[in-house]
N, C-alpha and C positions, 0 to 999 in steps of 0.2 A: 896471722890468721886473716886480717882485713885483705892482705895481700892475697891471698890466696882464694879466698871467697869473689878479689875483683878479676883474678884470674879467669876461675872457670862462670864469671857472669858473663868474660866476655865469648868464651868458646858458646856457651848456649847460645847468645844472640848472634855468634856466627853460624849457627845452623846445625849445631851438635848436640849433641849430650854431653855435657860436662866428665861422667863418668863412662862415656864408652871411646873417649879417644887416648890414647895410650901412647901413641908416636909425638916423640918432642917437637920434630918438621910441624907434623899436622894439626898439634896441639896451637902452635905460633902464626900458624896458617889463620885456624879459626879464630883466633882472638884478634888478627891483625881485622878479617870481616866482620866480626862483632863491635872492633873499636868505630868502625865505617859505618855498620848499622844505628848506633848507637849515633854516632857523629850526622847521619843523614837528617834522624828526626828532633836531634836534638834544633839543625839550621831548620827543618821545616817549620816545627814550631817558632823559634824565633822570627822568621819571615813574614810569618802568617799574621802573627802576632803584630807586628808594626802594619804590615798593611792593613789588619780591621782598624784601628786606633787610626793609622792614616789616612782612610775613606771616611771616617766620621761612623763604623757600624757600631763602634762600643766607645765610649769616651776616655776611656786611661786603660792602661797596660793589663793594671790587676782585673779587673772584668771580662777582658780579652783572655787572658792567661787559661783558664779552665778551660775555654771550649776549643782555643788554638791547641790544648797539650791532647785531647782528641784525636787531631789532624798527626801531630808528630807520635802518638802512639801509633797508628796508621800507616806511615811511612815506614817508623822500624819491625812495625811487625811482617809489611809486605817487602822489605830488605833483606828480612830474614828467609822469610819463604823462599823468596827467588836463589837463594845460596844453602839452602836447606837439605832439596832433594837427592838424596844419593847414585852414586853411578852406577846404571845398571848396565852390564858387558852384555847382557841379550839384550838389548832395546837398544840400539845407537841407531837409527834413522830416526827413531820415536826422542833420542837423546836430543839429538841435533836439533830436531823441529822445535822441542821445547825449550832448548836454547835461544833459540832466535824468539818464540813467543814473547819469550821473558823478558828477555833484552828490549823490545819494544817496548813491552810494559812500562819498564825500568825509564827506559827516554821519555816516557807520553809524564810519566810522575816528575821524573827532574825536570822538564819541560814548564810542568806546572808551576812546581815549588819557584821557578826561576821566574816567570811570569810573576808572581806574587811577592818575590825579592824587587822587581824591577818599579814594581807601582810601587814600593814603600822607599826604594832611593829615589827616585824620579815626581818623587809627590808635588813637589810646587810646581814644578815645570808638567807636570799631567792635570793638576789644578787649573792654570791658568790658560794651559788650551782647552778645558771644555770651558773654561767662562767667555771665550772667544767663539768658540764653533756653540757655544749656549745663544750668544747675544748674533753672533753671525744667524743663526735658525729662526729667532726670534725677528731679524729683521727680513729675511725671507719669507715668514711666514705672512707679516703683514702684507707686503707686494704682494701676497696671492691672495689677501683677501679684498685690501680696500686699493691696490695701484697704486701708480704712482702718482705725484702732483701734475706730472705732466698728462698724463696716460693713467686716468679713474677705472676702473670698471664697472661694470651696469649699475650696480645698486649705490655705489658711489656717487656715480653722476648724476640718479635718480635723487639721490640725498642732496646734493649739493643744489640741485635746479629747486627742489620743493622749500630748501631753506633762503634761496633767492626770491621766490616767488612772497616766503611769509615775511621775509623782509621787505619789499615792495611795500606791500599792503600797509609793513607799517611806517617807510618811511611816507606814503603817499597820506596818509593820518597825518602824520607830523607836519609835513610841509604844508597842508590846507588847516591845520589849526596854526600854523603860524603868520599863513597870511588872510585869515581871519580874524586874527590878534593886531596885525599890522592895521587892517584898514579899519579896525572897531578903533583904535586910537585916531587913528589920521582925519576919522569923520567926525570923532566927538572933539579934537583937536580945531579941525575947520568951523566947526560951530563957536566953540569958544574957546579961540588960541592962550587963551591966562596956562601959563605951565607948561608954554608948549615951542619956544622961544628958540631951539633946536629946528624945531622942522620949517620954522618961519623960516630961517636963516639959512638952511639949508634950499628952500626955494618948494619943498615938498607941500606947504599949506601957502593959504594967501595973506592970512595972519588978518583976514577984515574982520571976521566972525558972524554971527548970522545966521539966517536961515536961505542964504542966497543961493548962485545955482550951484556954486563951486563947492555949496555943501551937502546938494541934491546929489551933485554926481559922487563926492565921496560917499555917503549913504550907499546908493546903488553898487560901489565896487563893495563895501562890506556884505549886502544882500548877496552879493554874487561871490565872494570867498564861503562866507556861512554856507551856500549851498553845496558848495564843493567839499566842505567838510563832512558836512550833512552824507553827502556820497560817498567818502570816504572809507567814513567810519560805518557804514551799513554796506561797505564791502569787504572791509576786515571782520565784523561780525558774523557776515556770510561767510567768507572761507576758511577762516582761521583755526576754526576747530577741526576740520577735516585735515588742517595740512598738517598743526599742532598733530594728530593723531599719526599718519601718516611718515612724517618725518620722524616721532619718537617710536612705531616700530622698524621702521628702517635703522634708526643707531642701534635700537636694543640687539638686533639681529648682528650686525656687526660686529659691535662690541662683545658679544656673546661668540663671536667668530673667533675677532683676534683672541680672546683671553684662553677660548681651547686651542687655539693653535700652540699660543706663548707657552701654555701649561704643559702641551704635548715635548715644546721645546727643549725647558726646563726640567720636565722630566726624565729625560734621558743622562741619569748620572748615575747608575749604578755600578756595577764591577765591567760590564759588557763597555758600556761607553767609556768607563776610565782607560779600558785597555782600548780601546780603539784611541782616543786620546795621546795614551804613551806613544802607538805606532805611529799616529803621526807627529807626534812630535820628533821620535829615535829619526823617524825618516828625515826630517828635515834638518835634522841637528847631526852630522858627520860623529860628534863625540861622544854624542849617547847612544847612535847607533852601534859602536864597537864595543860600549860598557855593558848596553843589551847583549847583543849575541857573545861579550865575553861571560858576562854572569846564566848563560842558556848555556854553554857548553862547560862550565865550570856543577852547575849542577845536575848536566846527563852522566858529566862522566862521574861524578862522587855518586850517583845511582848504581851507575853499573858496577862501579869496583869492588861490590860484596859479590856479583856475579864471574866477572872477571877470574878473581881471586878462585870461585869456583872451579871454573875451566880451569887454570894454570895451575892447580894441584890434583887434576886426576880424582884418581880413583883410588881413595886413601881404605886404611883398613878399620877406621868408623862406616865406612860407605859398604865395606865387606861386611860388617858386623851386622848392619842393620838390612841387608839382602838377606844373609843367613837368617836373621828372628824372622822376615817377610815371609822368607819361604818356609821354614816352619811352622809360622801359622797356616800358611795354605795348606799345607801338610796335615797339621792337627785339622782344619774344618773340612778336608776330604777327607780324612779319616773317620769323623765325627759323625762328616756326614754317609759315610758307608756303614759304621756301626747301627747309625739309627735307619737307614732304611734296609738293612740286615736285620733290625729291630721288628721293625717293619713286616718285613716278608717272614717271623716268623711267628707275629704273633697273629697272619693273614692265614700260615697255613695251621697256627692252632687254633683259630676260629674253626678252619676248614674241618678241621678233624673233632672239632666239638659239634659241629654243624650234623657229621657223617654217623658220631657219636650219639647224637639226641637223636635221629631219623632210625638209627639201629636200636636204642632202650626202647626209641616207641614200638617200634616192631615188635622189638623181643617181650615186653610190656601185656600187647594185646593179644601177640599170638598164646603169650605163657596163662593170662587170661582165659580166654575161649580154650584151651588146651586144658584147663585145670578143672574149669567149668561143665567141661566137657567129659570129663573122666568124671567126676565127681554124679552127673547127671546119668549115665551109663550105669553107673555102679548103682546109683538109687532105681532105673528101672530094672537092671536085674535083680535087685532083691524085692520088687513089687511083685516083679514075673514069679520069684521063687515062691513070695507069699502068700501073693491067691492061688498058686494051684497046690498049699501046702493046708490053707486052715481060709475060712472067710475073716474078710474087714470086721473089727470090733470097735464099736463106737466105744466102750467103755476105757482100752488099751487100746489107744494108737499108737500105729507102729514108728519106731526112731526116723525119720529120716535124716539123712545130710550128716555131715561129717561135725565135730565141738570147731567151734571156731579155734584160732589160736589162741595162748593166754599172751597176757602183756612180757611177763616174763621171758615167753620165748623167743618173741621178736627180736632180730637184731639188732642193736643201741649204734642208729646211722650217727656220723659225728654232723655237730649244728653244723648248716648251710653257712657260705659266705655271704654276708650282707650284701646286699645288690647295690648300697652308695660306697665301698668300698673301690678305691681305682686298684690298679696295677702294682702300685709301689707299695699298698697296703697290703696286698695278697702277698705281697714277697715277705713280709714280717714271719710268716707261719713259717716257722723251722728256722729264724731266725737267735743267735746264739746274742743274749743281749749281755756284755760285763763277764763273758765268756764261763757264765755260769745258771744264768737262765737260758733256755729255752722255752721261744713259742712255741705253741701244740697245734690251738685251733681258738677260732671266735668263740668267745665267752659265751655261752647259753643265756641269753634272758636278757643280757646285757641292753643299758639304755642306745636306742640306735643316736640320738641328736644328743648325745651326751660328749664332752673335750673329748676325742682322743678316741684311740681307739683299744678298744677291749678285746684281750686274749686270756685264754687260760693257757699257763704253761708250767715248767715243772724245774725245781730246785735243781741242778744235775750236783750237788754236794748231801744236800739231804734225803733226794728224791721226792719229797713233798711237791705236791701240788702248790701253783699262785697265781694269781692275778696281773696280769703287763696291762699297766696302759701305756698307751706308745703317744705321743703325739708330733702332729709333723712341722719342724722346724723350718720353716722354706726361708727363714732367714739368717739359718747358722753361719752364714760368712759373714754379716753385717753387724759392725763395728758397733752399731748400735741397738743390739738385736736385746741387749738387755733391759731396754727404753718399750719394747712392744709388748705390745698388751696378754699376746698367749707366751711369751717366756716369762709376763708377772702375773700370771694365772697360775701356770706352772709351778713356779718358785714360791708362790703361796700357799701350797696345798701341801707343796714340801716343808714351808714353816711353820705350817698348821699342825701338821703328825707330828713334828718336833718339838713343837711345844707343848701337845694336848697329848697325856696318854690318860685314857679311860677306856672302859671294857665296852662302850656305845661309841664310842667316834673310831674311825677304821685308821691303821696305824700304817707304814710303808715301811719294808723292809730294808731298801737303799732307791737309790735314783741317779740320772747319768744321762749324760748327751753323747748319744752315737746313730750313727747312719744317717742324719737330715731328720734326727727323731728325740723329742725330750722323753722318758720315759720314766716309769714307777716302777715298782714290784711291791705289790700286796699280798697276805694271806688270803689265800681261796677259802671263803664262809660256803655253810652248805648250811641249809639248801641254797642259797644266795639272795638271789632278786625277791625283795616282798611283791611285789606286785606280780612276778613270775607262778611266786608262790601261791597267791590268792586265788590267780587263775588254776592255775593246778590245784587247788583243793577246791574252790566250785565246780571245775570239771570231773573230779571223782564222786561226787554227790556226795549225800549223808546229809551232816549238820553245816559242811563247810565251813566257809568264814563268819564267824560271830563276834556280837559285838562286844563279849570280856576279851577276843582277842585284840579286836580295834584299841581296846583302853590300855594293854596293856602295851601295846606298840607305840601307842603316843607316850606315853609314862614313860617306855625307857628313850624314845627320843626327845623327851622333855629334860631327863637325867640328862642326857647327854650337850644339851644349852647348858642347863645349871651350871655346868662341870666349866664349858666352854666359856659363857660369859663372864664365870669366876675367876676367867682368864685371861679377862678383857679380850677376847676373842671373839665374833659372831660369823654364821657361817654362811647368809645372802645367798644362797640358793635350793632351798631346802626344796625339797617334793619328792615322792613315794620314790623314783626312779636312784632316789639317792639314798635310799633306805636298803639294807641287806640282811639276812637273818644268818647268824654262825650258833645252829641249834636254836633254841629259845629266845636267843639276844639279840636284839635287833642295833645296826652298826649304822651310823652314818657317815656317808663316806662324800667324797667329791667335792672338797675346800679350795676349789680353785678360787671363787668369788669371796673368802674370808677378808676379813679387817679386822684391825687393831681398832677396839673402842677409844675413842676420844683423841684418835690420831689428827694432824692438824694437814698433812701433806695428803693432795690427792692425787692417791694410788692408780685411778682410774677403774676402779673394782664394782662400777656399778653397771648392774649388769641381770641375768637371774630370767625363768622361766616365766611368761606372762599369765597363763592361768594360776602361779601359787606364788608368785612375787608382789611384795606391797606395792600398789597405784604409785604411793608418793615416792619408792624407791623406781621404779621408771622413769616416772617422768621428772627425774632428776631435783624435786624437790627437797627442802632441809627436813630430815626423819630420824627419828631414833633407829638407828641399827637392830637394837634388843626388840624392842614392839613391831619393829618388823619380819623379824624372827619369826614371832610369837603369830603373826597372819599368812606365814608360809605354813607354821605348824597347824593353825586350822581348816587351812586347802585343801592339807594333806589329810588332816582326821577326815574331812568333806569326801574325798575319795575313796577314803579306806569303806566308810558307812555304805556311800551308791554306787561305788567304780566309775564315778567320772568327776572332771572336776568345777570346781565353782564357776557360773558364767560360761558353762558351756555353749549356750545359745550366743556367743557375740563371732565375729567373722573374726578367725585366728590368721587370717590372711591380711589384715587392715595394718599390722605393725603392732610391736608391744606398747609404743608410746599413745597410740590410737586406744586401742581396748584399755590400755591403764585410765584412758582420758575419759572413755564411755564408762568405765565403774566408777571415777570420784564423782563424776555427773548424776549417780545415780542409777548406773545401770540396775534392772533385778536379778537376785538372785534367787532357783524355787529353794522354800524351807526346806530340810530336814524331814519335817513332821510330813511335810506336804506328799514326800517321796515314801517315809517309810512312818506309817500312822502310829506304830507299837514303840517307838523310839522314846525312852524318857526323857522329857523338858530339859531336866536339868544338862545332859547331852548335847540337846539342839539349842539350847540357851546360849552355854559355851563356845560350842563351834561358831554361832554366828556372831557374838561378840569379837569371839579372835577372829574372822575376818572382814570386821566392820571397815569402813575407808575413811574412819578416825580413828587415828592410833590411840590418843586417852581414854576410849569406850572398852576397847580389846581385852584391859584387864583391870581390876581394882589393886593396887597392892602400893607398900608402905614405900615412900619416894627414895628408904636408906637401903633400900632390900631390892633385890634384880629379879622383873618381869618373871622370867620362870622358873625364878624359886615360890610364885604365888603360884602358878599355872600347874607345878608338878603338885601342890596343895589340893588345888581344886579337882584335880582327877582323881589324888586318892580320894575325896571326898565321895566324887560318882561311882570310883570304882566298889566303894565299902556299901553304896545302897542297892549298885545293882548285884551284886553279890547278895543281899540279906532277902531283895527279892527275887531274885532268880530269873533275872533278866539277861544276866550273862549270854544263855545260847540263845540269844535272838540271830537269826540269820543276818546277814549285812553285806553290802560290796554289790558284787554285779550280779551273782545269783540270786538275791532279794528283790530284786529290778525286775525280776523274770526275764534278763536277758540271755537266758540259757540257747547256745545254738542250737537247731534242730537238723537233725539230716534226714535230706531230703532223699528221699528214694524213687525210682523208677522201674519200670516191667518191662522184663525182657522173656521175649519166650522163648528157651533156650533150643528144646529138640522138639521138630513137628516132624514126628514118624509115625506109626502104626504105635508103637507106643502111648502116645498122646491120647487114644481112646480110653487106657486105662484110668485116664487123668479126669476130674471134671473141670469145665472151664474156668475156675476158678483158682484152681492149683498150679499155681505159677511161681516163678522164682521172683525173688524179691531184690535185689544189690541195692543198698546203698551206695547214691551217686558221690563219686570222690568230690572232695570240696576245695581238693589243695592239691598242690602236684608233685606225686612223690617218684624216687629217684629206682630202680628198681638193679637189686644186684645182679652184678656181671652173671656170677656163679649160677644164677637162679633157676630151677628147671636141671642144674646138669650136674647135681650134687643133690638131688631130692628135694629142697628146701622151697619151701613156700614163700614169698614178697609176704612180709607181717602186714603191707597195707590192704590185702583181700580178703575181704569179710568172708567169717563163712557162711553158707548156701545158709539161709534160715526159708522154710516152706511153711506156706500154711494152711493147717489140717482142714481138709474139707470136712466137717460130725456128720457129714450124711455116709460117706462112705461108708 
């Protein structure tokens, strides 16, 4: 096995694939260019390596070793390359030129690495000529600064004459105190020779003593020495300091000369000057010069022989293999790329035909409008016309006009639009066969639009029942690690969630599966479905609407449905209305993507959750109890259900969730309750604000062995049993109690100005409700009798004077 393993290491660093050469020639080929790749970097490294430790850049071998094996990783990888690229039978002029390329390459590297072999044999004999051409620069350099002894240069000579001159001055001192000295004896000597027995003898005194003349004149020459010393030294006082000065910037300058020249010298000993060094040394030494240029052609040609070796085997059938994959890739991305811009031009000409599409419904739209409008107006003044000339206008009985509007029932049931954040690939889902036993239908009605995934309704094809698809999009199904990502452990959570929790309030999943670039569900379809779909639908049918024993009783079963959960060490991190469904009376809570295992120790990475009904301290990634934060999503949600919006409305939902979490633990306000809806009982508005206090131990009171909302489902029944006894049940609540009921707005159109119009007073006009919303108008319409449900009918109104 070792054997075979060193085999095909050496076919890859000859420029192959180990597993695509198959010919035994070709196979022995490449490994003989791998042994040589392998063998190139292995000498470059060693080379390098004694030259840094030889030039003094690193001190011993092992220092050296890491950053020279750099260099000879480098060699064999550019070894390999240059014997790597296959033969291509259409490209031989393009072949050839690349061959020569390479080939130079190949020389300029062995060239190098030889250069580098040649300084680390050659090192004492490259040493000791630059310590010559060092100390040779060095003595050159002075010559040019201070000349020679014979031949000074300016400031030389300026130097030399100023230190003559301050010599003068002082030998001229010396020599007038010395024969100052001389004649101060020789006159006090004359006066009185005792002691003085030398200069008698020698003929210098008279040896009489006295004050006679011979001692008048010695006197007189000492006056006359002292003066000249006198003169002396009040001429080296005068000048000495200027020359003193003068002289010592003169050396400073100098000396500041030679030492940058020396320095300039001595510094030429890097890699640059070593090699100039060897050359001249190889030059002048016959022996080294042969060892040079044998070790230069010794390692151009171990460069080229992995290239060599290329040439001299052709055109093997590794080199066919890997043409054939080449050009099959080219193949697939013109292919690829004719599919997509085939892609392209056809969804240019279904724009175009959508385009042609809307320009034709508007038409057919307005003309079916004014055509319907217009019949409808005709027919009311022929029966005006019939009226007055049959009986007079009676104020008491006024007469019908205009056609019964249509009922809701007979309107056609258009199916829900496709969300406009859906792309392309999402639209393809519809009619989509999921586990070859769902089918998608259409976009789920009511469904949350920013909720994971995307919602379908579709239909059993085994039992024919109706269900729910969510689909979500895997864009990381090929990656290895796509079980490490955060929406497959979303995913995968909501699927361990229904498997562990069954209860009649938490929403169950009938299987799930990864197909098409898509994680998916299948759920029971609940009806009505969405609470919050549903709320709006019963404020918009009037009456009593939504009320507050419904709000209790919808907390209470999604209270049931914690209890159940936490009893399961389970919690479900991202509660709010949009995850609320009703299947009849029961209210289901669904979308466990964000679930955890209470007192789990590994982070899942599950924090996460909607910023109006998710706890502060679960944003902003602080240490929270899971449960009591539960327990402040479930009062968000009560907070909605009472005024249709949710708590902290007023903060900017564009700032980030970890922003707005930061602005409520600071204190943000929230309005009360009471403030919104004054008929509200305390003990209601108490509760709610407690569970969404931004201190989790305020939100509930309850016993530390017993779980948050098993206190919480306590205290509702409590409210529930008072407002029951007082009959506060149908208190109005949600968004119809806000008075945010839409109004539509209407505008006047005057439909017919004919001779007609006299019958009319000016005041009897037609009235339309202006459309608020833009609806889609069937093809059919107009040419099968049938009326568009979205046209109001004619409502007129009765003039009492007629």
């Amino acid at each position: 096995m070792p054997i075979w393993w060193l085999g095909n290491g050496f076919v890859w660093l000859g420029g192959a694939s180990w597993r695509g050469v198959r010919d035994r020639h070709d196979r022995s080929s490449y490994q003989l260019s791998g042994l040589f790749v392998l063998l190139n970097g292995v000498i470059a490294w060693g080379l390098f390596t004694l030259a840094a430790v030889g030039m003094g850049v690193v001190p011993d071998f092992g220092t050296a070793a890491p950053y020279t094996a750099v260099w000879g990783l480098f060699i064999a990888a550019f070894d390999r390359a240059i014997a790597s690229k296959p033969a291509d039978p259409n490209g031989k002029a393009r072949g050839a030129f690349s061959y020569v390329v390479r080939g130079l390459c190949a020389c300029l590297i062995g060239f190098i690495i030889a250069e580098a072999g040649a300084l680390a044999i050659f090192h004492d004999d490259v040493e000791r000529t630059m310590r010559d051409t060092i100390s040779q620069q060095v003595t050159d350099s002075r010559v040019l600064v201070v000349g020679t002894d014979g031949n000074p240069n300016g400031r030389m000579a300026e130097l030399k004459g100023l230190k003559a001159d301050r010599a003068k001055l002082d030998t001229d001192v010396a020599a007038a105190q010395a024969e100052a000295d001389r004649t101060r004896r020789l006159a006090a000597c004359e006066r009185d020779p005792r002691g003085c027995q030398e200069l008698v003898q020698s003929g210098e005194i008279t040896g009489a003593g006295g004050d006679g003349d011979k001692t008048a004149v010695r006197d007189s020459e000492h006056a006359a020495a002292e003066a000249k010393l006198t003169e002396a030294k009040t001429a080296l006082a005068a000048q000495s300091t200027n020359l003193d000065d003068r002289i010592a910037e003169l050396d400073g300058k100098l000396t500041a000369d030679l030492d940058t020249a020396q320095a300039a010298a001595k510094a030429s000993d890097g890699v640059p000057a070593r090699w100039r060094a060897m050359l001249d040394f190889t030059t002048r030494d016959t022996t080294a010069m042969f060892m040079h240029w044998l070790i230069v052609i010794f390692c151009v040609l171990l460069d080229l022989i992995p290239l060599l070796l290329k040439i001299w085997r052709g055109r093997t059938g590794y080199d066919m293999t890997v043409m054939a994959s080449r050009e099959r890739r080219e193949r697939e991305i013109t292919y690829t790329a004719q599919r997509h811009r085939e892609s392209l031009d056809r969804v240019l000409a279904r724009e175009r035909i959508d385009q042609s599409l809307d320009v034709d419904l508007a038409r057919l739209r307005a003309e079916s409008s004014t055509k319907i409008e217009a019949e409808r107006q005709r027919l009311w003044v022929e029966a005006e016309f019939e009226r007055l000339g049959t009986e007079p206008p009676s104020i008491d009985m006024p007469s019908q006009r205009g056609n019964p509007p249509v009922s809701a029932q007979d309107r056609p049931a258009d199916p829900p639009p496709i969300p406009d954040d859906w792309t392309d690939e999402d639209r393809e889902l519809i009619g989509h066969l999921f586990d070859e036993r769902f089918r998608a239908v259409e976009p789920l009605e009511g469904a949350d639009r920013g909720a994971f995934g995307r919602m379908l309704m579709g239909r059993d094809l085994q039992t024919n029942e109706r269900v729910v698809i969510k689909a979500v999009r895997d864009a990381d199904g090929d990656n290895r690690l796509v079980r490490r990502s955060p929406l497959r452990r979303m995913w995968q959570r909501e699927v361990d969630a229904a498997r562990r929790l069954d209860n009649a309030n938490i929403g169950q999943i009938i299987t799930s599966g990864v197909e098409s670039g898509y994680l998916w569900t299948v759920s029971p379809l609940y009806s009505p479905g969405s609470l919050v779909h549903w709320i709006t639908k019963t404020a918009e049918r009037g009456g009593d609407g939504y009320t507050l024993q419904h709000s209790i009783d919808h907390i209470r079963q999604l209270t049931r449905a914690l209890v159940y959960a936490h009893s399961e060490n389970v919690t479900h991190g991202d509660i709010k209305p949009t995850n609320a469904v009703l299947d009849g009376p029961t209210l289901v809570l669904v979308d466990w993507g964000f679930a955890r295992l209470l007192n789990q120790t590994e982070d899942t990475g599950a924090v996460g959750g909607t910023p109006m009904y998710t706890a502060p301290e679960v944003l902003l990634r602080a240490s929270h109890d899971p449960e009591l934060a539960d327990l402040y999503s479930v009062g968000a949600t009560w907070y909605f259900l009472l005024t249709g919006r949710p708590p902290y409305q007023h903060l900017d939902q564009g700032s980030g969730a970890k922003e707005i979490a930061k602005q409520i633990q600071d204190g943000a306000s929230c309005t009360r309750l009471d403030e919104l809806l004054p008929d509200l009982p305390e003990a209601v508005v108490q509760l709610v604000h407690n569970l969404i206090s931004v201190f989790p131990n305020r939100r509930v009171e309850f016993d530390g062995d017993d779980h948050p909302a098993k206190w919480l489902e306590r205290a509702i029944s409590r409210i529930a049993t008072v407002v029951t006894t007082t009959d506060q049940g149908s208190m109005p609540v949600g968004p119809g109690a806000l008075g945010a009921r839409r109004h539509t707005k209407t505008t006047t159109h005057t439909i017919i100005e004919s001779s007609a119009s006299a019958l009319l007073d000016p005041e009897d006009t037609v009235r339309l409700p202006k459309p608020t919303e833009h609806h889609e108008v069937p093809r059919t319409a107009l040419l099968d009798d049938t009326i568009p449900s979205f046209l109001p009918a004619v409502r007129v109104e009765d003039n009492t004077n007629n």
